[in-house]
DSSP file (Angstrom, degrees, kcal/mol; ACC not computed):
  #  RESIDUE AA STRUCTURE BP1 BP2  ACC     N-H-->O    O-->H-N    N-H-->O    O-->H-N    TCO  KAPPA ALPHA  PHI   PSI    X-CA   Y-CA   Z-CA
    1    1 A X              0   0    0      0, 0.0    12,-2.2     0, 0.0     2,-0.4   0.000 360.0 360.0 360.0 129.9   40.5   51.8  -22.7
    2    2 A X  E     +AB  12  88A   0     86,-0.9    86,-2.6    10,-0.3     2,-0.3  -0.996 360.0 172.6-113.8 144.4   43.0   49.3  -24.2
    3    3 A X  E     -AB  11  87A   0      8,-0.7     8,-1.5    -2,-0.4     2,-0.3  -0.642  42.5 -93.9-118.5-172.1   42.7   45.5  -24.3
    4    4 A X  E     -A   10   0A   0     82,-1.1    82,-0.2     6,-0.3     6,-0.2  -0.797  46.6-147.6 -88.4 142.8   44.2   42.5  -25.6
    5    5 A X        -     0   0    0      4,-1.0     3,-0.3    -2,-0.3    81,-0.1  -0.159  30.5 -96.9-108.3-175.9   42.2   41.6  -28.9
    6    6 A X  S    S+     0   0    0      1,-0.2    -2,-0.0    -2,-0.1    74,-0.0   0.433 123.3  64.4-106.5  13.2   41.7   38.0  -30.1
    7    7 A X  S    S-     0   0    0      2,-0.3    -1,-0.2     0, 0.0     3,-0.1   0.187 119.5-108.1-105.6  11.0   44.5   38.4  -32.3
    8    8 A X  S    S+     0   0    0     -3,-0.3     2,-0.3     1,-0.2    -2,-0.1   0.857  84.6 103.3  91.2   7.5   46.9   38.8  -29.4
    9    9 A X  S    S-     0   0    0      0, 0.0    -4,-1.0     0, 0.0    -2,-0.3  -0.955  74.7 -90.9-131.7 152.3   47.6   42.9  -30.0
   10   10 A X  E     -A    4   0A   0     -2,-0.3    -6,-0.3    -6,-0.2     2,-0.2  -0.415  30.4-159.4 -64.0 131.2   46.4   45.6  -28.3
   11   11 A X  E     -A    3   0A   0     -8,-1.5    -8,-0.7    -2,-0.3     2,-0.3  -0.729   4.6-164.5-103.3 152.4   43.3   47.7  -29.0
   12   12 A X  E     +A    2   0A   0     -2,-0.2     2,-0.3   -10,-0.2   -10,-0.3  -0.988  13.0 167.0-132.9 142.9   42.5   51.4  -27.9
   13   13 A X        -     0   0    0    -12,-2.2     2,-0.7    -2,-0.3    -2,-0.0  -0.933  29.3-127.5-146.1 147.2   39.2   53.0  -27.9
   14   14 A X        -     0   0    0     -2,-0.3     2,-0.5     2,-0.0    54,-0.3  -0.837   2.8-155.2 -97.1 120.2   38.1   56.4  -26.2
   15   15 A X        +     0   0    0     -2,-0.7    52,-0.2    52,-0.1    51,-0.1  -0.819  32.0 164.4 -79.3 103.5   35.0   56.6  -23.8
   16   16 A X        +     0   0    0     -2,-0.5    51,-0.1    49,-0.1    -1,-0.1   0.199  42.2  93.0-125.8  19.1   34.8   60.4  -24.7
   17   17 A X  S    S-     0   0    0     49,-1.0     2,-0.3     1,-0.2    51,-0.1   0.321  94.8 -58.9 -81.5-144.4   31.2   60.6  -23.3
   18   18 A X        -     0   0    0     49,-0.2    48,-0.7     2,-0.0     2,-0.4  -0.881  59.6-176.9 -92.6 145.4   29.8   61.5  -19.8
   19   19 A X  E     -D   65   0B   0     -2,-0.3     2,-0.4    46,-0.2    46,-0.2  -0.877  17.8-144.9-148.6 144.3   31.3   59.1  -17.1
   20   20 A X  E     -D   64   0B   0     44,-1.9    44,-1.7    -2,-0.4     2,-0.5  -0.992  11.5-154.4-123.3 128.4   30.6   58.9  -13.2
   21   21 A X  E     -D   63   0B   0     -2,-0.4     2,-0.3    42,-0.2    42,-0.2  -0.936  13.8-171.9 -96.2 120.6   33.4   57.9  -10.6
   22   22 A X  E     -D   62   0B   0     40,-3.0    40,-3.5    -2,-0.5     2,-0.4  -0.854  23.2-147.7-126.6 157.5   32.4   56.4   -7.7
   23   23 A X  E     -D   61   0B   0     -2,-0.3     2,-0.5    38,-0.2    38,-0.2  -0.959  13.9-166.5-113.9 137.2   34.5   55.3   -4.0
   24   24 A X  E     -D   60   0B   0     36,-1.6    36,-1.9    -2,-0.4     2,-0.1  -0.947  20.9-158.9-135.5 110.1   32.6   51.8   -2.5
   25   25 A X        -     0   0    0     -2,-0.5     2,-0.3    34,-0.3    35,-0.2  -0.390  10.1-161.4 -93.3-170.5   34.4   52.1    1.1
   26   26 A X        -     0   0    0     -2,-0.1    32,-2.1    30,-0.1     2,-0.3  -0.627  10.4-177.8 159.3 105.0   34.6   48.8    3.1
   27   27 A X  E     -G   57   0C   0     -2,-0.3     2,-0.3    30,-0.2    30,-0.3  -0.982   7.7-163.2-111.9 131.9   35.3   49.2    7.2
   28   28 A X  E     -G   56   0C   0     28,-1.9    27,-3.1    -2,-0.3    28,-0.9  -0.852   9.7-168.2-101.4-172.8   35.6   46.4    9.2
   29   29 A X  E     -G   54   0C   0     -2,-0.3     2,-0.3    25,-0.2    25,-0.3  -0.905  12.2-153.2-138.5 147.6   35.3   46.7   13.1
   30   30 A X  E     -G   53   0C   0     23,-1.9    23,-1.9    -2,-0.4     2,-0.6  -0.790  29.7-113.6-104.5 162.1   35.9   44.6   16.4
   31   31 A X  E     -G   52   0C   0     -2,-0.3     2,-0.4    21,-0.2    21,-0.3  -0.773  25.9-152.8-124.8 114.6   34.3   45.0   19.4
   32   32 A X  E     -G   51   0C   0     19,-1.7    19,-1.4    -2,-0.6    20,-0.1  -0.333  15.4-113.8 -65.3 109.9   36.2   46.0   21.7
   33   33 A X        -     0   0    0     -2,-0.4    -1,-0.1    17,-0.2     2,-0.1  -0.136  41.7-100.5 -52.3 142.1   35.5   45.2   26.0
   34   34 A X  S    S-     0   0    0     16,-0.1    13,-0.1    11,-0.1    -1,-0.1  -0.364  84.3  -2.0 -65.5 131.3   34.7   48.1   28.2
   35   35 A X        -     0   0    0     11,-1.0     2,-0.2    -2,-0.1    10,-0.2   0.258  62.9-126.1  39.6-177.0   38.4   49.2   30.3
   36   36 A X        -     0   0    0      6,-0.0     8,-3.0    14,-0.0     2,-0.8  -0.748  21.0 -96.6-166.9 155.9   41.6   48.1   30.6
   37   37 A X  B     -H   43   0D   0      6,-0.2     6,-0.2    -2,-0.2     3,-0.1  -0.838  47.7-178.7-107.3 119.7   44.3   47.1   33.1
   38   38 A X    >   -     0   0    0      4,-1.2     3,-0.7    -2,-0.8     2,-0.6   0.588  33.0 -28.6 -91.1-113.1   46.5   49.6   34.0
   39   39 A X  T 3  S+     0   0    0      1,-0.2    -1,-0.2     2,-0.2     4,-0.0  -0.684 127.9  18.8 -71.9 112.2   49.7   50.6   36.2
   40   40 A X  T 3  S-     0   0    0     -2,-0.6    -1,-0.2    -3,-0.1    -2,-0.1   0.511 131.2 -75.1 102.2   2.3   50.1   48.4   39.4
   41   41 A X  S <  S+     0   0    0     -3,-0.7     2,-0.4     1,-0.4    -2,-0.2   0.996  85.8 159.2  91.8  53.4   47.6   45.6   37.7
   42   42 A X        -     0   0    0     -6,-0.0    -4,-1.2     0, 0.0     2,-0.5  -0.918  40.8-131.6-115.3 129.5   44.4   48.1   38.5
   43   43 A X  B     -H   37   0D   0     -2,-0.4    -6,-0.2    -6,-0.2     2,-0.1  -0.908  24.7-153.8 -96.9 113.5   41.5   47.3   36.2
   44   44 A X        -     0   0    0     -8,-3.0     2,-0.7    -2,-0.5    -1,-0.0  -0.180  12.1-153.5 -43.7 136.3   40.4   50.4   34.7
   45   45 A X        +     0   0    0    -10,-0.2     2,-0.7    -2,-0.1   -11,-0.1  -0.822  25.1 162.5-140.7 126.5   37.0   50.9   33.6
   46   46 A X    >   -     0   0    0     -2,-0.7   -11,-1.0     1,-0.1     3,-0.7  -0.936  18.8-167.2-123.5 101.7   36.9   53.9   30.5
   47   47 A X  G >  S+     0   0    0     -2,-0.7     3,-0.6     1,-0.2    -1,-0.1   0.686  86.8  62.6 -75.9  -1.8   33.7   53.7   28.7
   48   48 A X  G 3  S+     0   0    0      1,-0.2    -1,-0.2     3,-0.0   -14,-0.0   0.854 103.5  55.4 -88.4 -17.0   35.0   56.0   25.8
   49   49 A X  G <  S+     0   0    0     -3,-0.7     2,-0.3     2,-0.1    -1,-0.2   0.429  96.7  76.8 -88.0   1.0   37.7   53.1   25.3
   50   50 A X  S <  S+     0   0    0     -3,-0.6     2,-0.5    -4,-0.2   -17,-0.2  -0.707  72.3  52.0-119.0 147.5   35.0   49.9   24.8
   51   51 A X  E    S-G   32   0C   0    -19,-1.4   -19,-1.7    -2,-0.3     2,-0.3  -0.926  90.5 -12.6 133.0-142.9   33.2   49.4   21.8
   52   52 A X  E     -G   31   0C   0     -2,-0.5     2,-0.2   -21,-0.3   -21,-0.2  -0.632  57.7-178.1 -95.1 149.1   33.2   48.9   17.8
   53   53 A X  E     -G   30   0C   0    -23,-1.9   -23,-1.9    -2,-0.3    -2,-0.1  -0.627  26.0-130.4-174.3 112.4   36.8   49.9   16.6
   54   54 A X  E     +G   29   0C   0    -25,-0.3   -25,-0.2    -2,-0.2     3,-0.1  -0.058  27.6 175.5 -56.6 132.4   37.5   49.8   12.9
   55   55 A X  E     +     0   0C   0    -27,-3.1     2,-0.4     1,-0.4   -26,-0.2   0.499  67.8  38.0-126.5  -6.1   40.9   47.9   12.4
   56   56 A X  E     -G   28   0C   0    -28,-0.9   -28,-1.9     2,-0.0    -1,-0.4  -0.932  55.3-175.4-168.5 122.3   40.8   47.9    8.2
   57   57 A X  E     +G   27   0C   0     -2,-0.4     2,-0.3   -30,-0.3   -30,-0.2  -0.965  15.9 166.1-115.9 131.4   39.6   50.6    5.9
   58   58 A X        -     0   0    0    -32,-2.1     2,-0.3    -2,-0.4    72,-0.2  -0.879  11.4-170.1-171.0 127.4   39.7   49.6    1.9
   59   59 A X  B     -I  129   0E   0     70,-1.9    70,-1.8    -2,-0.3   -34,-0.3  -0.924   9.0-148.5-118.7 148.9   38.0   51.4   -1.0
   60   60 A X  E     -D   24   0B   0    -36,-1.9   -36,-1.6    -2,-0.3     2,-0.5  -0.880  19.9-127.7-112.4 136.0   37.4   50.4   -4.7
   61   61 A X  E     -D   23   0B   0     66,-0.4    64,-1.4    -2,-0.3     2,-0.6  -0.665  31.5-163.3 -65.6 130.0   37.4   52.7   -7.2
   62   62 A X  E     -DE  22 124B   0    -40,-3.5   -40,-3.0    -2,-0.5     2,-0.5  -0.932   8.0-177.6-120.0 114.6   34.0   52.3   -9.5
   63   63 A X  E     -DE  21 123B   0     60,-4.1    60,-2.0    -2,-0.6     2,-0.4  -0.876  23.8-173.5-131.2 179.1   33.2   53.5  -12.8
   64   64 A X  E     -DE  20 122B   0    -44,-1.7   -44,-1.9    -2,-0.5     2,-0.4  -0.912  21.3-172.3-138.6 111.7   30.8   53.7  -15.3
   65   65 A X  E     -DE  19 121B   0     56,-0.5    56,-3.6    -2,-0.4     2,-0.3  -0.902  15.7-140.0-132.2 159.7   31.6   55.2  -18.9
   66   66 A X  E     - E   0 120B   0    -48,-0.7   -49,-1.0    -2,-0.4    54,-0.2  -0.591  12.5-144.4-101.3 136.4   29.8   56.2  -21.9
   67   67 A X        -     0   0    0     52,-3.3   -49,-0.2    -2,-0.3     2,-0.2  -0.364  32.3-105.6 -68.0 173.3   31.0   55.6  -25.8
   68   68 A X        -     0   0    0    -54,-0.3     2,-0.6    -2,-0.1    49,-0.1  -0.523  62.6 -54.4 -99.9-174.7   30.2   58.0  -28.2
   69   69 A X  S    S-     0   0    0     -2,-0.2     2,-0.3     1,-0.1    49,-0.2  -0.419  71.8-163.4 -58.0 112.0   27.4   57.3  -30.8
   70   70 A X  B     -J  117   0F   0     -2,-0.6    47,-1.3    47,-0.6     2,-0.2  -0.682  15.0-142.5-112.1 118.3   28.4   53.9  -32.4
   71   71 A X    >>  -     0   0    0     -2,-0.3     3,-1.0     1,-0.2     4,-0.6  -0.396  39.8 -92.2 -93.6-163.3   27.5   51.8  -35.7
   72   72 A X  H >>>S+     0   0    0      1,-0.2     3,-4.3     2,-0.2     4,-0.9   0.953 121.4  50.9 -48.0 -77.1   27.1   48.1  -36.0
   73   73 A X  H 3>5S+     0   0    0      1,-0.4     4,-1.3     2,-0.2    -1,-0.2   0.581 106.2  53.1 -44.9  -7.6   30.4   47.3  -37.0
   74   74 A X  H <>5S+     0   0    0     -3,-1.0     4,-1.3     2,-0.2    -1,-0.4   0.391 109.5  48.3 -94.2  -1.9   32.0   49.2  -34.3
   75   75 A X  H <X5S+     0   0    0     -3,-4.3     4,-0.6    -4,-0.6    -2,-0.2   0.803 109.2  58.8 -81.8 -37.1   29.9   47.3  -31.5
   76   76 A X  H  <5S+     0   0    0     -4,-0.9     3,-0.3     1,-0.3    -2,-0.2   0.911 106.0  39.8 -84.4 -24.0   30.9   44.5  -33.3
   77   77 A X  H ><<S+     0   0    0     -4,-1.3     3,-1.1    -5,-0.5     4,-0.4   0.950 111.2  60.9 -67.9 -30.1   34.8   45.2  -32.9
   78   78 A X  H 3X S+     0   0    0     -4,-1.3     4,-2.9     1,-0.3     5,-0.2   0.648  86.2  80.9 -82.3   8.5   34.2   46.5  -28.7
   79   79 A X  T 3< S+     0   0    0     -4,-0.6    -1,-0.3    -3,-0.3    -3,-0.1   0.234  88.5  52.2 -96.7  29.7   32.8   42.9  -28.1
   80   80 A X  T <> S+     0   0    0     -3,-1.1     4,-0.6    -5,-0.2    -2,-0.2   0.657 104.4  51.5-113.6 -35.7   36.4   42.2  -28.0
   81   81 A X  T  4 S+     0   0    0     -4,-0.4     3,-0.3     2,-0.2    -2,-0.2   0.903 114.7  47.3 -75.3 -45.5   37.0   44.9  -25.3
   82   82 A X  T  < S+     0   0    0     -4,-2.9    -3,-0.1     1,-0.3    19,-0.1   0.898 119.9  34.6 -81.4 -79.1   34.1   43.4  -23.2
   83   83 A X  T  4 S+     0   0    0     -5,-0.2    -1,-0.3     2,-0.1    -2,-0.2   0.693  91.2 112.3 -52.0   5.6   35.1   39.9  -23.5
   84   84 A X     <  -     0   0    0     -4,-0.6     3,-0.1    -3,-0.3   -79,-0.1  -0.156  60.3-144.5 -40.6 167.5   39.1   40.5  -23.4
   85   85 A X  S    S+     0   0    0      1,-0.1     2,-0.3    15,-0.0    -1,-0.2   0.346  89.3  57.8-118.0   1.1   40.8   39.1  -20.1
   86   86 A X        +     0   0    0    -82,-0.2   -82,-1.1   -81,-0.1     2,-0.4  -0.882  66.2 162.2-124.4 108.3   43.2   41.9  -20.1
   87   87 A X  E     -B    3   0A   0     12,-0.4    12,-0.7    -2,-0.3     2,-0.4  -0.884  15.3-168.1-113.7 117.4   41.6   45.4  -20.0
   88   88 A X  E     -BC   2  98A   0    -86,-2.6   -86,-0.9    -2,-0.4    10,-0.3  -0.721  15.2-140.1 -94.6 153.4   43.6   48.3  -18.9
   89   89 A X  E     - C   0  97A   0      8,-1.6     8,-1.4    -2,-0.4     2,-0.3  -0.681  16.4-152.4-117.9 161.9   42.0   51.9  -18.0
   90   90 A X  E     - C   0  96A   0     -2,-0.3     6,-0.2     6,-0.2    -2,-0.0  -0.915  10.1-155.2-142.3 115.2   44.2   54.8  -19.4
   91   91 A X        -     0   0    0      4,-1.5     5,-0.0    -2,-0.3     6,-0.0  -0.058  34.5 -89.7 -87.2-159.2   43.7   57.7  -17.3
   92   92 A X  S    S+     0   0    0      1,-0.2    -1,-0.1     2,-0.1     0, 0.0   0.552 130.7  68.5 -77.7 -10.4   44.4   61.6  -18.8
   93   93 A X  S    S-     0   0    0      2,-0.2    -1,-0.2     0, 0.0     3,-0.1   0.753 114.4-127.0 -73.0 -47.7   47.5   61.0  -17.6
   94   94 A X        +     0   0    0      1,-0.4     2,-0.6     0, 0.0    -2,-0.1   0.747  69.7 138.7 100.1  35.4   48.0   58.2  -20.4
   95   95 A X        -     0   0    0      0, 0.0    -4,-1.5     0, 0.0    -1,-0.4  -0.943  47.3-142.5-104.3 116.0   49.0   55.9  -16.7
   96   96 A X  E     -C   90   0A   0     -2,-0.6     2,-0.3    -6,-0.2    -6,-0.2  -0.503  21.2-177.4 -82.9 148.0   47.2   52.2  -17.3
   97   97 A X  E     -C   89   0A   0     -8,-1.4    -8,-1.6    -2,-0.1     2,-0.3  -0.758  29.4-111.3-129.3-176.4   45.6   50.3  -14.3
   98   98 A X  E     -C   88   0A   0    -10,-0.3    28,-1.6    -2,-0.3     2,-0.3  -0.705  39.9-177.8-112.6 157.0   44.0   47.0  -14.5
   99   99 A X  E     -F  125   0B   0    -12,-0.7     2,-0.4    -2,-0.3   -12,-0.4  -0.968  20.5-132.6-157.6 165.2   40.5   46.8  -14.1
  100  100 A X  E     -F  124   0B   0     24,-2.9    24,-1.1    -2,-0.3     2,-0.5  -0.948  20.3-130.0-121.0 150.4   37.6   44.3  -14.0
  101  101 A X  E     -F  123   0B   0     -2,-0.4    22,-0.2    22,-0.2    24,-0.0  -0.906  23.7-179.0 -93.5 125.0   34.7   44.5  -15.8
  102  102 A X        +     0   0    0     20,-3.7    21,-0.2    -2,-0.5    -1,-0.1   0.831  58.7  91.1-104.1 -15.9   31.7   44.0  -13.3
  103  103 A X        -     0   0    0     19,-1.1     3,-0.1     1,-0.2    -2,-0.1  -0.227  57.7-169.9 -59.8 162.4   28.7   44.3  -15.9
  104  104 A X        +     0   0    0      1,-0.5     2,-0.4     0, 0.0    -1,-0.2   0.448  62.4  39.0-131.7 -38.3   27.9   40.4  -17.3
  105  105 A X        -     0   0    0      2,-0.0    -1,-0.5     0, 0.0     2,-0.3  -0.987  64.6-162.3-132.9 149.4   25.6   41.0  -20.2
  106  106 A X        -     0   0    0     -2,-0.4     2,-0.3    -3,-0.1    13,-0.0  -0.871  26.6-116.0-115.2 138.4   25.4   43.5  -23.0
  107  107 A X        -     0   0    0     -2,-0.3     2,-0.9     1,-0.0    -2,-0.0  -0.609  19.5-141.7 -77.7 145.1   22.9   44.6  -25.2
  108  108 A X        -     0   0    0     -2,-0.3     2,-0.3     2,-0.0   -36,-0.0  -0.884  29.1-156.6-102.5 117.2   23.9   43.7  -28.9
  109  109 A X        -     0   0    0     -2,-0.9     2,-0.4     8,-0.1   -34,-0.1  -0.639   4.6-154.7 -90.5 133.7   22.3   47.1  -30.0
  110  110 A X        -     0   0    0     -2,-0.3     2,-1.4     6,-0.1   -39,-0.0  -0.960  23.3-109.6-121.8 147.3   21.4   46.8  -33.9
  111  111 A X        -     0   0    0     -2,-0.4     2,-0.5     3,-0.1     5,-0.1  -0.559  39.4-179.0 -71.7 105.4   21.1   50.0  -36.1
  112  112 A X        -     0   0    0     -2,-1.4    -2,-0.0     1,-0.1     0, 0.0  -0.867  68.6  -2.6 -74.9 120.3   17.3   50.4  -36.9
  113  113 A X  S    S-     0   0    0     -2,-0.5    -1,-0.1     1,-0.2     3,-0.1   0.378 123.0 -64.7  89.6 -23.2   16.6   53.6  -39.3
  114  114 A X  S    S+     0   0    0      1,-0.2     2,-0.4     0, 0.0    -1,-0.2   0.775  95.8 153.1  86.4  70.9   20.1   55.0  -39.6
  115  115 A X        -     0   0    0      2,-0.0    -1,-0.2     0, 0.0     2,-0.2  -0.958  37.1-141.0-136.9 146.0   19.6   55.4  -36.1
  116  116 A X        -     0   0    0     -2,-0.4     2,-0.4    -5,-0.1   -45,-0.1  -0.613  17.1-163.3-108.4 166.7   23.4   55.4  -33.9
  117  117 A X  B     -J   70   0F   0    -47,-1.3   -47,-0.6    -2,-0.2    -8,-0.1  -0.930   7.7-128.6-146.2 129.1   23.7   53.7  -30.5
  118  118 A X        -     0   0    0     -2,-0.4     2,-0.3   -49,-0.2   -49,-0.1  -0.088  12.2-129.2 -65.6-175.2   26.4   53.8  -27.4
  119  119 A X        -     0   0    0    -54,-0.1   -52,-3.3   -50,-0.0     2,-0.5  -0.898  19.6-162.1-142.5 115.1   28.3   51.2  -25.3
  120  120 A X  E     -E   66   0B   0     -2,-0.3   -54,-0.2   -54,-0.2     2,-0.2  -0.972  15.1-170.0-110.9 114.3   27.7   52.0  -21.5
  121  121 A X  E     -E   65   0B   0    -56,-3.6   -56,-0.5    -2,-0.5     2,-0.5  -0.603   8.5-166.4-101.4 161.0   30.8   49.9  -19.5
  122  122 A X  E     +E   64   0B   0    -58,-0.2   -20,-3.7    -2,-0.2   -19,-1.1  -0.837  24.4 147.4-150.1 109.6   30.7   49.6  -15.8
  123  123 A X  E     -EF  63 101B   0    -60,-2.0   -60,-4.1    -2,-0.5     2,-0.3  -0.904  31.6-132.1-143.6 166.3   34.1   48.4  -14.1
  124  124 A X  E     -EF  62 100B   0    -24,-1.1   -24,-2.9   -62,-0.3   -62,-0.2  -0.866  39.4 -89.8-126.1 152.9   36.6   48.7  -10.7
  125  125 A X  E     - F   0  99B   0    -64,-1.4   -26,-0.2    -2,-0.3     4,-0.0  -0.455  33.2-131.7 -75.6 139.9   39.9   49.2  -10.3
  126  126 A X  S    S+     0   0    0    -28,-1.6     2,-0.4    -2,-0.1   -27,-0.1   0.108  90.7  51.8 -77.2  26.2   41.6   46.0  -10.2
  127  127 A X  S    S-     0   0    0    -29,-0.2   -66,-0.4   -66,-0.0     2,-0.4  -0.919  86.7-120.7-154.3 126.7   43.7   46.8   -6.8
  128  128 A X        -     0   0    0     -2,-0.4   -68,-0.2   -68,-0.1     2,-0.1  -0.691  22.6-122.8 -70.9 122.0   41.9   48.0   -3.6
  129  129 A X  B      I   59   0E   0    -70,-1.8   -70,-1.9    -2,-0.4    -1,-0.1  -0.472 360.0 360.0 -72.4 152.8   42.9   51.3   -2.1
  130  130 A X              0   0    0    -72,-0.2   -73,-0.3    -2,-0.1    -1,-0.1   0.515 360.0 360.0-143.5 360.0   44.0   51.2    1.4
């Protein structure tokens, strides 16, 4: 992940934990009237031609990724990553996309014990596939 920081410069951190990628499809449909007029102005009547018919297909990329084990002070710098307003994804290709972050609240996880704690993010590609 990189963002913009509150100082104005970029920040990088690697989600090097387990991660799920998901595709959120979208169809929409008309409904379409039973036949058609054909050659010589003859109304047709085709039932396979009548019905729902999908006019727009558009999928979002979704993901959800894991930190690795984290102390305080590093939660307290990736509450810059969450609240940033420019967050980029860096794939393994080291190619950025824009992304939204759809999660709205975080736990502020405190170290109890010596005891370490992740950052679970949940975001979409900021452009719809089509």
């Amino acid at each position: 992940m990189a963002w913009i920081n509150r100082l104005g410069a970029w920040d990088y951190y690697t989600f090097e934990l387990a991660s799920i990628e998901s595709l959120k499809v979208t169809r929409s449909s008309i409904v379409t009237p039973f036949g058609n007029w054909g050659a010589g102005a003859v109304y047709g009547y085709s039932q396979f031609e009548a019905g729902d018919t999908i006019y727009k297909v558009e999928g979002e990329k979704e993901y959800t990724i894991n930190s690795d084990w984290l102390e305080d002070s590093s939660f307290v710098w990736l509450q810059e990553l969450i609240t940033s307003k420019r967050v980029k994804y860096v794939n393994e290709n080291g190619d950025f996309s824009s992304i939204i972050l759809t999660d709205n609240s975080f736990d502020i996880k405190k170290e109890v014990n010596t005891k370490l704690n992740n950052l679970q993010l949940k975001f979409k590609l900021g452009n719809k596939i089509r």
